[in-house]
C-alpha positions as CSV (number, residue, x, y, z in Angstrom):
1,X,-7.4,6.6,31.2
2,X,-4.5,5.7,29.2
3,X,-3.9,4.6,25.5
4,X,-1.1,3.3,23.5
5,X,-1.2,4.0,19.4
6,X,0.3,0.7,17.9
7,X,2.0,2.2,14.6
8,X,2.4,-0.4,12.1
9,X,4.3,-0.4,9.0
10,X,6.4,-2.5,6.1
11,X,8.8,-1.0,3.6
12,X,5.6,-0.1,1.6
13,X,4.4,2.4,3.1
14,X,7.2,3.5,5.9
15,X,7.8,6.9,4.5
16,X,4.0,7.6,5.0
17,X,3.8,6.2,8.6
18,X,6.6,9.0,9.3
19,X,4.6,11.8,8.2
20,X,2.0,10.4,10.1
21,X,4.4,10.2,13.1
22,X,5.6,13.0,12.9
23,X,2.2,15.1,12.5
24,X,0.7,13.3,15.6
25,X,4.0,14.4,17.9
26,X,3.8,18.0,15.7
27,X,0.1,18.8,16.9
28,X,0.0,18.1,20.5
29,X,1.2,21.2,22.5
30,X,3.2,19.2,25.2
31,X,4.0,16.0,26.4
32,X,1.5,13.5,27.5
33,X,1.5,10.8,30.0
34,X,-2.2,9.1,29.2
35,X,-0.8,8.3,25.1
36,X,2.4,6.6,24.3
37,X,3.2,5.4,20.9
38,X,4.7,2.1,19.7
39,X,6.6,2.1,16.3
40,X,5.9,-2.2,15.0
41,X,7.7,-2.4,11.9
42,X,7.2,-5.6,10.2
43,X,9.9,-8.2,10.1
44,X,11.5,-7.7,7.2
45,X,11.2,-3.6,6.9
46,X,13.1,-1.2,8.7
47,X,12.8,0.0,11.8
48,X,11.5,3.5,12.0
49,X,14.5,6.2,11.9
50,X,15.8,7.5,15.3
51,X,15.1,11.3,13.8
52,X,11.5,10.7,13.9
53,X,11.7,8.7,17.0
54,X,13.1,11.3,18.9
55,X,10.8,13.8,17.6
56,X,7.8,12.0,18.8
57,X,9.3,10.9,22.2
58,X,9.3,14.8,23.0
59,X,5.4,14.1,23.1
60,X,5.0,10.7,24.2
61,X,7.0,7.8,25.7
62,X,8.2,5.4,22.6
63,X,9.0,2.0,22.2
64,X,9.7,0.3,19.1
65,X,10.2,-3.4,17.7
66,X,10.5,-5.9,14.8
67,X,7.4,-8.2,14.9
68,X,8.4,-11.8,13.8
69,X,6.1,-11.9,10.6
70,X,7.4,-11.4,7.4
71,X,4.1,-12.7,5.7
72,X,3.2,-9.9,3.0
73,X,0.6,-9.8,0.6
74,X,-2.7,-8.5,1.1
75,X,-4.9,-9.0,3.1
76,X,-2.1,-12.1,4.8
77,X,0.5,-9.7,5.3
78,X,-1.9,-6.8,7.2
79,X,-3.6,-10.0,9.3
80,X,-0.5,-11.5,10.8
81,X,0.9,-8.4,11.9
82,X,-2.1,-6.8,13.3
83,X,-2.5,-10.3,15.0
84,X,0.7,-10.7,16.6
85,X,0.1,-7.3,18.3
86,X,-3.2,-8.4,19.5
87,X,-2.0,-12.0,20.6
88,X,0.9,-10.8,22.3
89,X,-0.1,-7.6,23.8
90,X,0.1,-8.1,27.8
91,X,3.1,-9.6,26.9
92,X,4.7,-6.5,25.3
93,X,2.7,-3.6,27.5
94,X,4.3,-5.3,30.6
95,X,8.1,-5.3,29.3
96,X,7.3,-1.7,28.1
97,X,5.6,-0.3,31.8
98,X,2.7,0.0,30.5
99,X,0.3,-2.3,31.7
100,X,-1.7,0.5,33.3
101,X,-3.2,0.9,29.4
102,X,-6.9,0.4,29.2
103,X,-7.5,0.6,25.3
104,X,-4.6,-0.1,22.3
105,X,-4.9,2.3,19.2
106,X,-4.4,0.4,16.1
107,X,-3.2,2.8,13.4
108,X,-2.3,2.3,9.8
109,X,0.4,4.3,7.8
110,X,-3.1,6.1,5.4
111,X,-4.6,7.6,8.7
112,X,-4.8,11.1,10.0
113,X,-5.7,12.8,12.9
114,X,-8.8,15.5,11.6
115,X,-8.8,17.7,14.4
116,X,-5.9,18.9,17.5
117,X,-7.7,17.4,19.9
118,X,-8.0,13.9,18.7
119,X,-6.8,12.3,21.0
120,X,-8.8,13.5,23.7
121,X,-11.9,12.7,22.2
122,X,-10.9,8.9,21.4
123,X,-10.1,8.8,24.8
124,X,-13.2,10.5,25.9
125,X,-15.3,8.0,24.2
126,X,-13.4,5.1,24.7
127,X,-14.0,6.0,28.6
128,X,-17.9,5.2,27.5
129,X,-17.6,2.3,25.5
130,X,-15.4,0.8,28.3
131,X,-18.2,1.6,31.0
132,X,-20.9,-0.1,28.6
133,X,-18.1,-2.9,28.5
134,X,-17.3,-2.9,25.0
135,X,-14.3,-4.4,23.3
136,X,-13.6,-2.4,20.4
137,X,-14.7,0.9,19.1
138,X,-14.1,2.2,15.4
139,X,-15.9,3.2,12.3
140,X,-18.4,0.2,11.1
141,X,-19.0,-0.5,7.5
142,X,-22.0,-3.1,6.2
143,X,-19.3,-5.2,4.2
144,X,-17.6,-8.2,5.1
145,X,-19.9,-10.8,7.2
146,X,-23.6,-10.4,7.4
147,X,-23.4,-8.2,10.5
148,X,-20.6,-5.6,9.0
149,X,-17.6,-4.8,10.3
150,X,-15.8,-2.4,12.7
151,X,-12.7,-1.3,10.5
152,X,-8.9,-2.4,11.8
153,X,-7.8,1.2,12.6
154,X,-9.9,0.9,16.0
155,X,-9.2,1.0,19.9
156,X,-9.5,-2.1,21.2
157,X,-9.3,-3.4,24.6
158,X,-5.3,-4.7,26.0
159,X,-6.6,-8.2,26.1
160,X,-8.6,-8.8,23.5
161,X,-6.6,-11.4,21.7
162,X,-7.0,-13.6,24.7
163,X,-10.8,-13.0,24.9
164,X,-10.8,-14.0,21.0
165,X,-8.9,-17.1,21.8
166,X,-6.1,-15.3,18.7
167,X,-3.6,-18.2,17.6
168,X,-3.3,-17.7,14.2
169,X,-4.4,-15.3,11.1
170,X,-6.5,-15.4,8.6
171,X,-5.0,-15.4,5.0
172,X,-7.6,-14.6,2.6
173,X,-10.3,-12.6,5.0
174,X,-9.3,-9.2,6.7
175,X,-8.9,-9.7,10.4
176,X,-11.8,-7.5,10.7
177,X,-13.7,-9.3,8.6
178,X,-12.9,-12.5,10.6
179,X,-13.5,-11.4,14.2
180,X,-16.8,-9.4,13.3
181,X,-19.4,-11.6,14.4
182,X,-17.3,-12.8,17.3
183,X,-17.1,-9.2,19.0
184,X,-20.4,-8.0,17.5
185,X,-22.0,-7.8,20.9
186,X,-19.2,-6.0,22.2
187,X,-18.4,-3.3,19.6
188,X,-18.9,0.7,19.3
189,X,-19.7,2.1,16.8
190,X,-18.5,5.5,16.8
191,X,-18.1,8.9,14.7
192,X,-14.9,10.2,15.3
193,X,-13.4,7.4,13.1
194,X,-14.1,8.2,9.2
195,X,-13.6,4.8,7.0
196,X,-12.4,6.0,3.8
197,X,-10.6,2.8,2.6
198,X,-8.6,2.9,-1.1
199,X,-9.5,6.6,-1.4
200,X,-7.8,9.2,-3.5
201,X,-8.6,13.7,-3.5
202,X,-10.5,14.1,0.2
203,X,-12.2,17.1,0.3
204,X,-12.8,19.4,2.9
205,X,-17.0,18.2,2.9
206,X,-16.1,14.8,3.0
207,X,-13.4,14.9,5.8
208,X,-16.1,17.1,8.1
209,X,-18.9,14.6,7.2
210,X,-18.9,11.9,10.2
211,X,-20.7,8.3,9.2
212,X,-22.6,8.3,12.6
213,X,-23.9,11.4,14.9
214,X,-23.8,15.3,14.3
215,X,-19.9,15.9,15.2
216,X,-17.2,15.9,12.6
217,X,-14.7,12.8,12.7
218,X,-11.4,13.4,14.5
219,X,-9.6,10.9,12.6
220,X,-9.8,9.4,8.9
221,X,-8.3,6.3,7.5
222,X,-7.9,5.3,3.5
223,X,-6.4,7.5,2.0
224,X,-3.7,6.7,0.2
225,X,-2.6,10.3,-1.6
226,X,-2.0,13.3,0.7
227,X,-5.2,15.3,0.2
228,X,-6.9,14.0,4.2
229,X,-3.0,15.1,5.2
230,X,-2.5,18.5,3.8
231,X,-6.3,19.3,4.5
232,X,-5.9,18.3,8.0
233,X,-2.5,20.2,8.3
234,X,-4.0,23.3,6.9
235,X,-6.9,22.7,9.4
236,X,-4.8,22.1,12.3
237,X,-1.7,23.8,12.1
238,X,-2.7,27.2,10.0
């Protein structure tokens, strides 16, 4: 079982997709071979800087590009860049050697890993929703369409832009949003992801508090201060 983390950033919000970076390569122990990281800096933003490259390739194999967009705005800007990595992913895990990977982790810049062993228990469970033959697994939230949505920061399966039919982005619906009824059937919903989207001062209850089942999340996303971070740090790395 293998995953690649799909890092995506604009100028906006670089400097917080290298803390975030850097804390994933800071908390494992050693080097893995099941999780690699790609860095996808939006057209028009820098590419992530070879310090914190390097620091995370002493965890994980790296790769790194410019996607083509340059669309900003939101929710246009988030859409056509989370959509070129979908459309195009065989494509790209191919030319890195990695078309082994059975599940893509889509990660904003405001996420966090919760726990040290985060990534074994995405992978753990994404091992289950691939045996129930699921598409994507995240945290779901009854907004959006009528049936709710599975939130973008999610593992989805390698080919799932081609089993969407994925030509083009939406520009005034999150992709989300727009694919929700579409992969309802084939969706899990699951409680190590915590949804905490536009939030501000996490606390300690709230970031142990899973939305589904008894076990505390191993991953937020939302926050857009550095309370989930420094909690998570103290948690983690005492």
């Amino acid at each position: 079982m293998s995953l690649v983390i799909c890092l995506q950033f604009y100028e906006g919000d670089i400097a917080q997709a290298r803390t975030l970076a850097e804390f994933i390569a800071e908390i494992e122990p050693k080097k893995r071979d099941d999780v690699r990281v790609r860095f996808v800096a939006r057209g028009d933003c820098d590419q992530m800087d070879m310090g914190t490259i390097q620091l995370v390739s002493h965890k994980f194999d790296v790769s790194w590009i410019h996607a083509n967009t340059k669309v900003s705005g939101w929710p246009a800007g988030p859409n056509a860049l989370a959509m070129e990595i979908l459309s195009t992913a065989p494509a790209w895990l191919k030319a890195a050697g990695w078309s082994d990977a059975d599940g893509i982790l889509l990660l904003e810049p405001d996420c966090c890993p919760l726990q040290r062993d985060w990534l074994d228990q995405i992978l753990a469970e994404w091992a289950i929703a691939l045996a129930e033959r699921k598409w994507i697994m995240g945290s779901w939230r009854a907004s959006g369409p009528n049936c709710g949505h599975v939130n973008g920061n999610c593992v989805v399966v390698p080919d799932i832009g081609k089993r969407l039919g994925i030509h083009y982005y939406p520009e005034h619906l999150a992709w989300d949003c727009w694919i929700a009824q579409r992969v309802q059937a084939h969706w899990r919903i699951s409680g190590a992801f915590l949804n905490k989207f536009q939030s501000v001062n996490a606390t300690e209850e709230i970031l142990r508090t899973p939305e589904v089942g008894t076990e505390p999340p191993a991953i937020v996303h939302g926050y857009k201060d550095d309370s989930a971070y420094l909690i998570a740090r103290k948690w983690i790395l005492p």
